[in-house]
Each structure stands twice: as C-alpha cells, then as structure tokens.
SELUM-475433 format. One record per residue: x, z, y of N, C-alpha, C, O, CB in turn. Coordinates in steps of 0.001 Angstrom, whole numbers, padded with zeros to 6 digits, always signed. Glycine has a CB too. Layout:
N
XZYXZYXZYXZYXZY...
***
This chain:
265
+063063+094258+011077+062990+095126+012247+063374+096546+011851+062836+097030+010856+061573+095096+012870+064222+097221+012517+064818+098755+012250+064247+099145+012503+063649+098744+013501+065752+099416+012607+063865+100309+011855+062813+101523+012227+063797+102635+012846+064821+103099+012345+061879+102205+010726+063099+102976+014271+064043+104135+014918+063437+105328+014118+062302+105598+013725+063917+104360+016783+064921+106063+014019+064240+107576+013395+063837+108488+014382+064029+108449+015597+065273+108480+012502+063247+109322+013685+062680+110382+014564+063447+111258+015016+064374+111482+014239+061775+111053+014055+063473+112034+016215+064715+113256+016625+064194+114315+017099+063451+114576+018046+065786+112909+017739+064797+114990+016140+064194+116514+016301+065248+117432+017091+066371+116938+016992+063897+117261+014707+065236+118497+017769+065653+118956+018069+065800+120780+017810+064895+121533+018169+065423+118319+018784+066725+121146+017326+067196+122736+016835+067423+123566+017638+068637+123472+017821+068321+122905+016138+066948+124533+018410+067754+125634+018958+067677+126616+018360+066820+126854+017508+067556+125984+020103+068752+127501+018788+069206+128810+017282+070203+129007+017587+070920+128049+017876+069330+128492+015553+070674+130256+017658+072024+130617+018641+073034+131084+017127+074151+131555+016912+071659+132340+020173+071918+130644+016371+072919+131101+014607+073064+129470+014216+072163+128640+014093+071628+132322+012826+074807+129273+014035+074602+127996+013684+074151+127625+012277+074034+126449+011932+075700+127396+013954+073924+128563+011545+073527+128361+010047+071934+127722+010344+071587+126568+010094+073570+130049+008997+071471+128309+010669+070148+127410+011000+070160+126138+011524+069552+125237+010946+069361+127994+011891+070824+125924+012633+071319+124601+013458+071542+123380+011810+071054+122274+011580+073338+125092+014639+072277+124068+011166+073181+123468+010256+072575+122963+008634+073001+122316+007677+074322+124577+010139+071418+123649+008990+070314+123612+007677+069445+122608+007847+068933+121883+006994+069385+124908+007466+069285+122619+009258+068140+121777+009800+068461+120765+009758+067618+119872+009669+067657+121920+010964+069668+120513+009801+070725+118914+010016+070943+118410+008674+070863+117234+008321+072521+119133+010757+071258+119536+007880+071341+118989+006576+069650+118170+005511+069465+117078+004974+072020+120458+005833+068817+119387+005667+067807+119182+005391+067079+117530+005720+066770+116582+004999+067322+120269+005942+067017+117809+007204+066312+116845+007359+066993+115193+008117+066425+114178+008521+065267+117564+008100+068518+115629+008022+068952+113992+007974+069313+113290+006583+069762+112157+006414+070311+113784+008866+068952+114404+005496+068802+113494+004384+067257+112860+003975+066940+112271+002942+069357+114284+003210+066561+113141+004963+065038+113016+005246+064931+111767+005925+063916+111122+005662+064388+114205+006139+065927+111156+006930+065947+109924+007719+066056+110741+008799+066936+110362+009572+064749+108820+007672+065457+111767+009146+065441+112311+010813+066614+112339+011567+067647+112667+010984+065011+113751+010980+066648+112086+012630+067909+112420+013721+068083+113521+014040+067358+113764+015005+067894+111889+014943+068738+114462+013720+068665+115862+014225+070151+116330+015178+071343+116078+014999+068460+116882+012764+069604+116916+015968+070105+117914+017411+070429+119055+017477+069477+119809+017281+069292+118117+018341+071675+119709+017731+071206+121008+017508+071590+121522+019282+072287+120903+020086+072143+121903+015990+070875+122816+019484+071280+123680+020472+071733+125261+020697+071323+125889+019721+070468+123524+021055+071984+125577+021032+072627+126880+020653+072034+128181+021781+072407+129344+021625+074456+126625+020767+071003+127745+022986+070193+128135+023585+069611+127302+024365+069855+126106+024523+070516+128972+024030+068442+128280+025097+067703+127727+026225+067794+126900+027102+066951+126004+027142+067493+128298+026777+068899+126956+028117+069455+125974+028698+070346+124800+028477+070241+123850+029254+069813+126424+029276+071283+124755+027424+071502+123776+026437+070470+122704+026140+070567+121529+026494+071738+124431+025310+069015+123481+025136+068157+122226+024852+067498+121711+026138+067196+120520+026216+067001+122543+023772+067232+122664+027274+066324+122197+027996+067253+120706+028676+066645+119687+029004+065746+123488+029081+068895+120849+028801+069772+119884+029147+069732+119069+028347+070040+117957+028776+070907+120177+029337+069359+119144+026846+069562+117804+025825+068242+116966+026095+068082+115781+026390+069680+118249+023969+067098+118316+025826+065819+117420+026816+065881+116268+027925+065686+115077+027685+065143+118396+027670+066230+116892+029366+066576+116162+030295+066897+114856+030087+066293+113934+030633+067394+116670+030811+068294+114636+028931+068847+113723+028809+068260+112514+027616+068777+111403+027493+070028+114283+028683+067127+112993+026831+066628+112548+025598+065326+112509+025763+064781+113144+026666+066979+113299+024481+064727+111825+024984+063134+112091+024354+063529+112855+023271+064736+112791+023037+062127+110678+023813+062782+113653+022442+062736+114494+021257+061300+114302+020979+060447+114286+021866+063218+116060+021443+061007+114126+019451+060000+113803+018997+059024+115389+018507+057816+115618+018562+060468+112732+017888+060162+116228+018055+060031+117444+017815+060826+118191+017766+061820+117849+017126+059597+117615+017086+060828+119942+018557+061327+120971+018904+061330+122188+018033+060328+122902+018007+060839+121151+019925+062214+122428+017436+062193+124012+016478+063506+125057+017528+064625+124845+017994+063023+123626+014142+062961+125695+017509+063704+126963+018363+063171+128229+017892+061972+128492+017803+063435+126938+020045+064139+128997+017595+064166+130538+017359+063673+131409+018443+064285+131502+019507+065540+130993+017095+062547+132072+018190+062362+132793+019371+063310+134299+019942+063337+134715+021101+060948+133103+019173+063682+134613+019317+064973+135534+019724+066624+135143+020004+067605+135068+019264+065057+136451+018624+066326+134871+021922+067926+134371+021711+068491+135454+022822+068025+136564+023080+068340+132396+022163+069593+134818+023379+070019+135827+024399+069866+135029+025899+070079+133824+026031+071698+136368+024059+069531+135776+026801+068809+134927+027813+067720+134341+027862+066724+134987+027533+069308+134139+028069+067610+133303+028176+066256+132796+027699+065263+132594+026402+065436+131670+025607+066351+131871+027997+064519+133273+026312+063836+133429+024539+063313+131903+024094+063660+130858+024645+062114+134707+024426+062559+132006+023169+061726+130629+022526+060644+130501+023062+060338+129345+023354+061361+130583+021065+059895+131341+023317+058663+131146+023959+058922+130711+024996+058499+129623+025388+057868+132112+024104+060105+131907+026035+060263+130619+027281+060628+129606+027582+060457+128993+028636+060665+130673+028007+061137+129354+026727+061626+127275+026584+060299+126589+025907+060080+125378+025900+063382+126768+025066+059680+127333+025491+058092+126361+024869+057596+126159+026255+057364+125035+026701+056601+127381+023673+057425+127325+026973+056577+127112+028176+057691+126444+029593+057400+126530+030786+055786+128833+028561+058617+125979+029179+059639+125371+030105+059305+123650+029661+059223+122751+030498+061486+126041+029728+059153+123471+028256+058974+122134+027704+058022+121782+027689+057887+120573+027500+059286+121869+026693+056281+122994+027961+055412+122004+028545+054933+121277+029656+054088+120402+029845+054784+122233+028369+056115+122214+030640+056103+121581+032073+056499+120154+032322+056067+119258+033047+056981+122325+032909+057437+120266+031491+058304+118260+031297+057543+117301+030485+057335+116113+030732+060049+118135+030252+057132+118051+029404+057294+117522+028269+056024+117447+027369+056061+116996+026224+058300+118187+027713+054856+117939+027993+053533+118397+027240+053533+117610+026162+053504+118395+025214+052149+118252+028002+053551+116235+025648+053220+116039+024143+053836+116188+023356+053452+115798+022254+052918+115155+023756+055441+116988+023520+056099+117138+022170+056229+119034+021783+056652+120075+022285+057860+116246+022329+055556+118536+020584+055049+119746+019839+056323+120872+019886+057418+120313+019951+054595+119284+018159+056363+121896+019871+057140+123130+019705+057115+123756+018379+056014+123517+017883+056702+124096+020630+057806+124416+017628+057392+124664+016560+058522+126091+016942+059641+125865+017405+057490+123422+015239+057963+127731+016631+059029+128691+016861+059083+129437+015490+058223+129880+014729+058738+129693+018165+060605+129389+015489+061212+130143+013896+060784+131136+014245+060350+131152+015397+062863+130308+013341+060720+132217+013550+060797+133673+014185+060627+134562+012997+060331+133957+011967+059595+134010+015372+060746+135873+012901+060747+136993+012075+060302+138180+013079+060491+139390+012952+062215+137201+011355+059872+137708+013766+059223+138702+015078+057558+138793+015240+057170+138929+016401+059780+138006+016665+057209+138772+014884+055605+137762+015461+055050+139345+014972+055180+140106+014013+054749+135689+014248+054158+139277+016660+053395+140482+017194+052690+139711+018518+052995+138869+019363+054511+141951+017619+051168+140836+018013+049957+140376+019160+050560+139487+020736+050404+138273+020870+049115+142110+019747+051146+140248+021660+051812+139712+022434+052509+138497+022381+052397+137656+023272+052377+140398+022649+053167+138362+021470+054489+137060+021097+053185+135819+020763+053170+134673+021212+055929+137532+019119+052144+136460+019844+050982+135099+019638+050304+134757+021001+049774+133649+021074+049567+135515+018477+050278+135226+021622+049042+135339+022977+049943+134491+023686+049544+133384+024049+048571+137083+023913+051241+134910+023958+052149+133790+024947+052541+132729+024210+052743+131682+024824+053546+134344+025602+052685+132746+023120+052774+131366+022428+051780+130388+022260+052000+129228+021912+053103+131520+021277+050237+131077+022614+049302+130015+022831+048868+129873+023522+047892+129125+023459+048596+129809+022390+049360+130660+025107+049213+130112+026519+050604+128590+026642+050519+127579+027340+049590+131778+027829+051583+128939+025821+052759+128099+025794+052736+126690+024954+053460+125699+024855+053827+128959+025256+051328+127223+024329+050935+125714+023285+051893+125377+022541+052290+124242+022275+050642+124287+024013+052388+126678+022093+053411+126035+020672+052813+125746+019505+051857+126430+019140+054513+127017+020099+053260+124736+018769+053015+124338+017536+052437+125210+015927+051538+125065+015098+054189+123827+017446+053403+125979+016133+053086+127103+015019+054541+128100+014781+055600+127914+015381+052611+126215+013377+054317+129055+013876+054943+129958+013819+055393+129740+012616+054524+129438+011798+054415+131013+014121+057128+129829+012009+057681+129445+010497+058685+130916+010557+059544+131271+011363+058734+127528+010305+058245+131425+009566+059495+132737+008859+060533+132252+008724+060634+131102+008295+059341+133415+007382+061674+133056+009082+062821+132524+008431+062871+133778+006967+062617+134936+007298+064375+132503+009707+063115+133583+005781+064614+132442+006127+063473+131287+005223+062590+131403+004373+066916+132978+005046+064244+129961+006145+063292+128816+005678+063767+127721+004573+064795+127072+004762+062934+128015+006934+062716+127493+003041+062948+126955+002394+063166+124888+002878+062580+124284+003776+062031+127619+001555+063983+124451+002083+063885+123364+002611+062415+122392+002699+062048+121849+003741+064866+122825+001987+061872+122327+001729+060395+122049+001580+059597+122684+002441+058576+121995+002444+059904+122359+000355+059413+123746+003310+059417+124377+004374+059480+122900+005582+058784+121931+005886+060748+125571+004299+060683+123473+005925+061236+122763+006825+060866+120966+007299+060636+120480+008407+062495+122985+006347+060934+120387+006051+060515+118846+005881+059013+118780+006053+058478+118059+006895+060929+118196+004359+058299+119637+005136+056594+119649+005146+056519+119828+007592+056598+118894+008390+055683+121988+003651+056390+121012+007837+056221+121241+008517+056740+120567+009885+056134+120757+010939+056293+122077+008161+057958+119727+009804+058142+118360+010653+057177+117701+010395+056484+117701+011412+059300+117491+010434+056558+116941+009374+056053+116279+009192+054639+116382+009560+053820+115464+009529+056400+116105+008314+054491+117290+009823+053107+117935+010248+052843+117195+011353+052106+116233+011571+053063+119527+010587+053915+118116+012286+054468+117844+013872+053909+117163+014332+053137+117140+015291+055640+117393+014216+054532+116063+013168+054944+114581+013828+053708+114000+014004+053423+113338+015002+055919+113536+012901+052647+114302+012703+051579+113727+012759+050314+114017+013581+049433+113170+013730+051371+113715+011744+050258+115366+014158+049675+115519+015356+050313+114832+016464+049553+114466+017360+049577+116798+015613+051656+114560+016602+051705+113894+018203+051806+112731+018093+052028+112119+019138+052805+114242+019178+051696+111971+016864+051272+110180+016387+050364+110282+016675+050029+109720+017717+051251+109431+014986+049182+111244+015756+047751+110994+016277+047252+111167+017300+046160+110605+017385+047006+111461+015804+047667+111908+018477+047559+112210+020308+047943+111569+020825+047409+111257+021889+048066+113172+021043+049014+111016+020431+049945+110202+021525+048946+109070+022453+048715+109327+023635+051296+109210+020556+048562+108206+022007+048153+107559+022451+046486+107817+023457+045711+107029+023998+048376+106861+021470+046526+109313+023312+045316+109291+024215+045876+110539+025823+045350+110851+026891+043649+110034+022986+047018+110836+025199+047813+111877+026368+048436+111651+027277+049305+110827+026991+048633+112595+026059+048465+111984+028373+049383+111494+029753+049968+112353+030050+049178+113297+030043+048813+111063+031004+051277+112818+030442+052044+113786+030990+051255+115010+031454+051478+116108+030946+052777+113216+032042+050403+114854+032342+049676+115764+032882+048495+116157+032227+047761+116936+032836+049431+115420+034004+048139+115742+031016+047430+116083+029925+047428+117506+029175+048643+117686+029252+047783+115198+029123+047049+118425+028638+047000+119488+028009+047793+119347+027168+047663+118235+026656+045970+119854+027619+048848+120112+026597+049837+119794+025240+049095+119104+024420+047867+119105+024339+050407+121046+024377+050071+118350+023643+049028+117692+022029+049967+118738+021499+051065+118868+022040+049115+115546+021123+049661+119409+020598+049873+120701+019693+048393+121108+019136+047286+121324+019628+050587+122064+020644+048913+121095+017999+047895+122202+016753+049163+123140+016002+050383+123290+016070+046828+120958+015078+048035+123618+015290+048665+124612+014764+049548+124035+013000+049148+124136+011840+047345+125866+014694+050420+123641+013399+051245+123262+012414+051360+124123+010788+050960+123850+009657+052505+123295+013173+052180+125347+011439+052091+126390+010454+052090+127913+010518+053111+128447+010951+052955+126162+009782+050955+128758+010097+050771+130078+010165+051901+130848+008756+052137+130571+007580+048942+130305+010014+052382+132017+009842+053425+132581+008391+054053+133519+009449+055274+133581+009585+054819+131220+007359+052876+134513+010470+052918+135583+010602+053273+136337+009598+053282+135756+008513+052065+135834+011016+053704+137935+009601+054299+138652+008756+053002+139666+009060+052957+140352+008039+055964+139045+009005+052044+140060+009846+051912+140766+010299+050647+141142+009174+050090+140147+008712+051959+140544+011656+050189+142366+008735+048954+141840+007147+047354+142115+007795+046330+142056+007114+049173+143339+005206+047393+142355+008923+046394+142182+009309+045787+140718+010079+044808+140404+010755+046407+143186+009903+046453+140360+009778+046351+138379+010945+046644+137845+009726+045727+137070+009455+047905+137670+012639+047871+137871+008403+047911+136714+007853+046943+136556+006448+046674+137287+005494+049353+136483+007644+046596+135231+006864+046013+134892+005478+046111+134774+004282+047252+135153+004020+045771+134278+005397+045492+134407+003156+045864+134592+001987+046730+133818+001552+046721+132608+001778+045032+134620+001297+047724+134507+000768+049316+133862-000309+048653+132292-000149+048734+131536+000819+049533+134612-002713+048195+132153-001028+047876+130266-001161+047893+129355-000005+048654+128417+000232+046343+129900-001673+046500+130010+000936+046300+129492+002351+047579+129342+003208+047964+128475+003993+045361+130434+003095+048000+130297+002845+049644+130409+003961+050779+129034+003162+051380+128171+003802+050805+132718+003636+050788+129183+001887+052003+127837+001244+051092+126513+001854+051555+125826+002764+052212+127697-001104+049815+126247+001284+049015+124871+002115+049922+124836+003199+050756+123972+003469+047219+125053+002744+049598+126082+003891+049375+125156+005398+050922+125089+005909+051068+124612+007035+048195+126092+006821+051765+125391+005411+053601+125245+005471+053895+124195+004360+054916+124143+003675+054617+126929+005008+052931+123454+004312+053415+122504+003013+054138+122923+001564+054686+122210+000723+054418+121601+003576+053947+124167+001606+054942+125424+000286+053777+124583-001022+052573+124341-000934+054532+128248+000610+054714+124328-002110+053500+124841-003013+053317+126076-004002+054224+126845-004317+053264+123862-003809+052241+126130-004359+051673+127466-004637+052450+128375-005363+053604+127957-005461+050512+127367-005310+052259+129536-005952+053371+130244-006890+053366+129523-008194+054409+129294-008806+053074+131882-007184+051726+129026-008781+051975+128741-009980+052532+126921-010003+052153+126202-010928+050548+129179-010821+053240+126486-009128+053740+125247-009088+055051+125512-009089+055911+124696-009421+053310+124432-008041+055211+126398-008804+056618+126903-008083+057224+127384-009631+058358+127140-010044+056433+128454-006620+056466+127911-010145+056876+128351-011511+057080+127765-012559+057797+128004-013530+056265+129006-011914+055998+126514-012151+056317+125496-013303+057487+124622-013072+058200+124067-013907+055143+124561-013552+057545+124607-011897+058934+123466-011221+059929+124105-011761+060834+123468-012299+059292+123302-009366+059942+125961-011697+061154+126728-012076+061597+126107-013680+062691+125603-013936+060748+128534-012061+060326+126308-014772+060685+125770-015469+060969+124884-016061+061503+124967-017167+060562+125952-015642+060638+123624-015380+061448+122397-015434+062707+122459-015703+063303+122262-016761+061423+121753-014390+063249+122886-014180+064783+122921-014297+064873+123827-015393+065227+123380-016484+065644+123424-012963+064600+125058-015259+065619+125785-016592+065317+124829-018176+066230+125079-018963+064948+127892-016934+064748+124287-018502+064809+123197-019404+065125+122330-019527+065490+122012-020659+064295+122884-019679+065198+121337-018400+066446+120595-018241+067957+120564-018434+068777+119841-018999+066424+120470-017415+067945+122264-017328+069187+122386-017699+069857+122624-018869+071025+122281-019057+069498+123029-017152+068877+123439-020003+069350+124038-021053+069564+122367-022346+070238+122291-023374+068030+125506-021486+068863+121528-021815+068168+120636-022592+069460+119645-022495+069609+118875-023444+066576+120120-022013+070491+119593-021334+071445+118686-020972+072261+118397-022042+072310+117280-022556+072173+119095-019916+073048+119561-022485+074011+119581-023540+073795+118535-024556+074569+117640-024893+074019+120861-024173+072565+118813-025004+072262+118169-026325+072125+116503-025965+072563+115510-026546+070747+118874-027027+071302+116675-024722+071284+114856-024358+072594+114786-024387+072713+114385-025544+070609+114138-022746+073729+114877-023969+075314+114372-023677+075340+114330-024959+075343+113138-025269+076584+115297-022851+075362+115082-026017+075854+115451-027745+074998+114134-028287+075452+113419-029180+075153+117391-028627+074143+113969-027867+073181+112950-028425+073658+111114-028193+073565+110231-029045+071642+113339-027555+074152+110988-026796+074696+109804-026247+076598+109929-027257+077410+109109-027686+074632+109993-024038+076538+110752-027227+078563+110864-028254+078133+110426-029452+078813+109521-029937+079606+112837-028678+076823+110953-030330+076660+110385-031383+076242+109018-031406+076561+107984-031994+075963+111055-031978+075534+109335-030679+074988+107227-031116+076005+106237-030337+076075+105133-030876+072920+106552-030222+076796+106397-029198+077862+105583-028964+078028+104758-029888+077542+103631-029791+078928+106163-028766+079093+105327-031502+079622+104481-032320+078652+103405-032702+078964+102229-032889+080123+105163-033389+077612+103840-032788+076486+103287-033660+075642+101865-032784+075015+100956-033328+075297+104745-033967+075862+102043-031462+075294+101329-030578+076977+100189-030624+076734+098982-030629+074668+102393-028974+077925+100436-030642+079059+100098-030656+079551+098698-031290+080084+097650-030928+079551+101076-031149+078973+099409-032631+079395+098591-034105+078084+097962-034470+078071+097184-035423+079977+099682-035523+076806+098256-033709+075919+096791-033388+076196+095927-032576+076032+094814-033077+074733+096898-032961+076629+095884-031290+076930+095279-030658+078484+094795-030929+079049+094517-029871+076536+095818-029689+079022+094688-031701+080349+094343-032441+079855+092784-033253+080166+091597-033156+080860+095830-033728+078545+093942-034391+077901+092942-035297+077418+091425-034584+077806+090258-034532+076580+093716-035910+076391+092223-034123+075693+091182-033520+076457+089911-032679+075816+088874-032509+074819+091889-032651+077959+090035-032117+078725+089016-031109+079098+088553-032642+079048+087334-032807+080141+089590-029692+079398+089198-033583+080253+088557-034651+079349+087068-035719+079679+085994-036223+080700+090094-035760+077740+088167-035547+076640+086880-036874+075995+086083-035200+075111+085247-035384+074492+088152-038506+076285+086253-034151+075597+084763-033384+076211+083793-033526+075656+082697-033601+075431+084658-031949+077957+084002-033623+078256+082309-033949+077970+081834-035381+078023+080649-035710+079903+081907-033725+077626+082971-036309+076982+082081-037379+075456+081658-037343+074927+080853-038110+077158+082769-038639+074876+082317-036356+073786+081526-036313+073545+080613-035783+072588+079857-035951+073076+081901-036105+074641+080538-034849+074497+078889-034397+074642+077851-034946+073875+076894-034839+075136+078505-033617+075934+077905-035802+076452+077089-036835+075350+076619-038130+075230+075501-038630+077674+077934-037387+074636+077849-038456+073462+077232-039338+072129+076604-038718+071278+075948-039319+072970+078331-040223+072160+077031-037116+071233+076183-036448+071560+075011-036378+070568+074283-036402+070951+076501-035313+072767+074327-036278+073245+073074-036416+073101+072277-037293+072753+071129-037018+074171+073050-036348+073301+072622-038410+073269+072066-039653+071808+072038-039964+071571+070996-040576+074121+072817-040663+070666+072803-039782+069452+073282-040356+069314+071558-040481+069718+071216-041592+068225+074443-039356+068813+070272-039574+068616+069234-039863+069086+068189-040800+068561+067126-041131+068640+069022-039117+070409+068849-041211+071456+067822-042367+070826+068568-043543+070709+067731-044438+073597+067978-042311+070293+069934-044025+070165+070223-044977+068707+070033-045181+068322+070546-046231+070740+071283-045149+067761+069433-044468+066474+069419-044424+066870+067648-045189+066577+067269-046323+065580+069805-042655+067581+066886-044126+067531+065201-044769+067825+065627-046499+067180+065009-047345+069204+063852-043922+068677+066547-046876+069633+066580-048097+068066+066748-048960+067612+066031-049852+071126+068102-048202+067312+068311-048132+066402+068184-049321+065557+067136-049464+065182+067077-050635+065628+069188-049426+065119+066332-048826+064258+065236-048808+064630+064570-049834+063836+064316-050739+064230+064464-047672+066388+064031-049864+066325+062526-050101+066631+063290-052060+066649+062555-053047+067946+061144-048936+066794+064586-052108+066957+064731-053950+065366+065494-054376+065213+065914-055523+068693+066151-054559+064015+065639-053134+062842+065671-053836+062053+064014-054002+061209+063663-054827+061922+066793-052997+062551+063400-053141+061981+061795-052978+061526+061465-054720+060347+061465-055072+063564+060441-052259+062663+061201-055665+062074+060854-056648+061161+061940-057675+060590+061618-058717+063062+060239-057208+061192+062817-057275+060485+064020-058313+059035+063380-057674+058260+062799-058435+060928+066190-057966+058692+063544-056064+057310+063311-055692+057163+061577-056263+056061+061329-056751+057058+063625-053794+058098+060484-056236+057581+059445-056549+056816+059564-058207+055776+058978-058508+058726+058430-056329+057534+060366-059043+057487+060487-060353+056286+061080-060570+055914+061060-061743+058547+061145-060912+055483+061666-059684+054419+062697-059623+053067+061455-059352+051994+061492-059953+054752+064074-058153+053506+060274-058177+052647+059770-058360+052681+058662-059318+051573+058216-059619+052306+059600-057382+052995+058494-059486+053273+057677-060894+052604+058022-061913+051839+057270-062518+054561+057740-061406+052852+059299-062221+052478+060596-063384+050471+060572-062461+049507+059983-062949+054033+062907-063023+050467+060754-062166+049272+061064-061252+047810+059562-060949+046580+059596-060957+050239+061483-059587+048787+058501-060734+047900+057542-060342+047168+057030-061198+046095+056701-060694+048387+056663-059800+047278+056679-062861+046291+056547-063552+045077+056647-063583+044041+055989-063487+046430+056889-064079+045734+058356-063856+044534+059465-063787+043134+059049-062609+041936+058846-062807+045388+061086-063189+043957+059052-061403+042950+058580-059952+042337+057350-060538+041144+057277-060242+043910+058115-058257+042796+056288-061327+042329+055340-061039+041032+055023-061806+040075+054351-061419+043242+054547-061091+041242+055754-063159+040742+055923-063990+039144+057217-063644+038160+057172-064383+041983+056195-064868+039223+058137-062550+038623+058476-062080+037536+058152-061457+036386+058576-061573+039082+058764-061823+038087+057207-060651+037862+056339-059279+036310+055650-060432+035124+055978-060431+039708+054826-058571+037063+054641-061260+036072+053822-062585+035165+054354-062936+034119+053705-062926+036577+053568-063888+035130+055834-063428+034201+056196-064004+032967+056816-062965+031814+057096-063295+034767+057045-064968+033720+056957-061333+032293+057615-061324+031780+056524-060372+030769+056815-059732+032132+059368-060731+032418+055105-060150+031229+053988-059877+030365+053899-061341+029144+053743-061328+031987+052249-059430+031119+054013-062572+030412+053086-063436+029126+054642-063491+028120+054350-064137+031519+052344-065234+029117+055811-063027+028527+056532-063358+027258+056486-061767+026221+057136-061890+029537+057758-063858+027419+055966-060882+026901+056002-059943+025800+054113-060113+024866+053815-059369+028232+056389-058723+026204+053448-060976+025820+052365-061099+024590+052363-061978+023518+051795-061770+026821+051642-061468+025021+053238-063174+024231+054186-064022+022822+054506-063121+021706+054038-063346+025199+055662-064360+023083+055141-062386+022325+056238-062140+020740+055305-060906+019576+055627-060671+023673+057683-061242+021398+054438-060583+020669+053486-059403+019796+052640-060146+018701+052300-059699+021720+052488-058456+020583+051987-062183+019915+050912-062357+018258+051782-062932+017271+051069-062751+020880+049777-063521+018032+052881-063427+016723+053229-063272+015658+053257-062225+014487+052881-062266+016766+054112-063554+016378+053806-061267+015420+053461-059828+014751+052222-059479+013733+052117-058794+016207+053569-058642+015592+051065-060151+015075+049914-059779+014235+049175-060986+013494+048192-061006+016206+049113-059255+014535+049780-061635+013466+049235-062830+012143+050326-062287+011060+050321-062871+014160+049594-064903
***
C-alpha cells in the first residue's frame, strides 16, 4: 500500500524561499507547493487539501497574517506556520486571534525547516480526529523565534522548540565534518596502498584453490597408501608384543590362584 505524502504549502513572494522549501523538504518525502502571494495560495487552497501552510508575513497586498486568518475560515485544522523577521506585540496578538502555528526567523536552516513541519504535522495528526470544520483551529505553538529580547526565551529553549540543536551539538557536528574532511585524503592514500596488496591476494588465493582441490582428491588414495606400507610394521608389533600378553595373562592367574588357595585352607 503507497503511502500518500504529505503537502505542504509555501507562500513567499521571494522565490528563494519557495525554492528552499522544495528542495529541503521533497528530499524529506513531502509534496511541496509553492505560492508567490495571498491570493495565489488561497486559489491553490480552494483547489487542494494542504496538510501544512508556511507563508511569509510581509508580502505585497495581502500580508501572512491575513491569509492565516483567511485559512481559518476554510480551513481551521490546517496549521499555519509564519516566516517572518518582523515580529512585534501587535503582529503576535493578530497572529493568535488568527491561530497561527508559530513564528520561524528567516533566514531558515534546513533542520529548521524539516524539525518544525514535523511538528505541524503532529499536532494536526493528533487533533484531527476530534475536529470538525467549525471547530476552533487545531494549532499549537509549533515554534517560538521572536527576535524581540524581551518575549524571547532562552538560546537553548528557543533551538528545542525549532527542533535546532544546541550550540554545543552544533559544534561538535562542526567538528566532525572538519575531521572528516581533513581525514579524507589519507583514507583515499590508504585504499591506493593496500589495492596492490588486496590484489595479489586475491590473485594468490584463485591460483592455491585449484591446488587444494586437487589434494582434496587424492587425500583418500594417500591415506589407503599409508595403511597398506604400516600394515606389516603393526602386524610385526603384535607378534613382537603377544608373548609378552600371554605370558602376562599366566602369571597373574597363577598369582591369583596363589592367593585364594590360603583362604580355603
């Protein structure tokens, strides 16, 4: 059974964003949309379900907020999520009469971007099934990343909740790569040297299996061979040998015969 992907939808009157989002997250599986304003998505709407909505709140004509509050009239369970580099008292207050999703800075990392779909998605999986059109948005607050330093929370709290990870992850990841990268050369220098060497075993080795087969063959003709030239050495042994036993054998009845005729006297 195919799994339908999910479809998100972009508005952003900058197609570099449109174009990030597409890249990003259709190597993610997602279906992505783009729009280039207000009336555009609200027309791709019309014509689609969308699972989730990212729109820039600064466009020309119609803003982001007013297409949040245009898409909960149609559309109440699919979450809104607004890019922005704007965010002020006012812009929050109508964005949570508009029940948008959350607020993402640009400019947005890709891990960004993927975390915070994923968010989305999982508030309106987990609502879905208890919401009816005429229901209150299903929206939470996806992701906080106000600019503003009196509203935003602390460095850490803010990567959590955008799915970012922290600085000191971020640093160690940095140095991954720069060790990797530096580390490459030598792996390639390392695979040139042992080539030959892996080469001229595998040369060897095709060359001594057909002799080991050949002495696996034979192993039974040279086993009869040794048999039939030890046969008389072992006959000669008992020969050499059986006296002795027999002569053994004699003495310790005659010594056990010994030993009984007192008991009975």
């Amino acid at each position: 059974m195919k799994t339908l992907r999910k479809k998100v939808l972009v508005v952003d009157d900058d197609p570099v964003i449109g174009r990030s989002f597409d890249r990003v997250l259709s190597e993610n599986g997602y279906e992505v949309s783009t729009a280039s304003d207000g009336p555009q998505a609200l027309a791709r709407i019309s014509r689609g379900d969308y699972d989730v909505v990212f729109t820039d709140i600064k466009m020309p004509g119609m803003d982001g907020l007013e297409l949040a509050e245009r898409i909960r009239k149609t559309r109440p369970w699919v979450p809104v999520v607004i890019i922005t580099g704007y965010g002020t008292p006012a812009n929050e207050a109508r964005a949570g009469a508009a029940g948008v999703a959350g607020f993402l800075n640009k400019p947005l990392s890709p891990e960004t971007i993927v975390s915070s779909t994923r968010a989305a998605l999982r508030v309106i999986e987990g609502g879905k099934a208890r919401l009816e059109p005429a229901a209150a948005p299903a929206v939470l607050l996806v992701a906080v990343a106000e600019a503003r330093p009196e509203v935003a929370p602390p460095a850490p709290l803010v990567a959590a909740a955008a799915g970012e990870a922290p600085p000191e992850s971020r640093a160690i990841a940095l140095l991954k790569s720069t060790g990797l990268f530096l580390a490459a050369p030598f792996v390639g220098l390392a695979y040139i040297v042992a080539m030959p060497f892996v080469m001229l075993g595998a040369l060897a080795w095709m060359a001594v299996r057909p002799l080991a087969n050949r002495l696996q063959a034979i192993t039974p003709f040279l086993k009869n061979v040794g048999l039939f030239f030890a046969a008389p050495f072992v006959g000669l042994a008992y020969v050499i040998a059986f006296p002795f036993i027999g002569a053994g054998m004699l003495l310790w009845r005659a010594a056990k015969a010994l030993r009984k005729r007192p008991e009975a006297e």
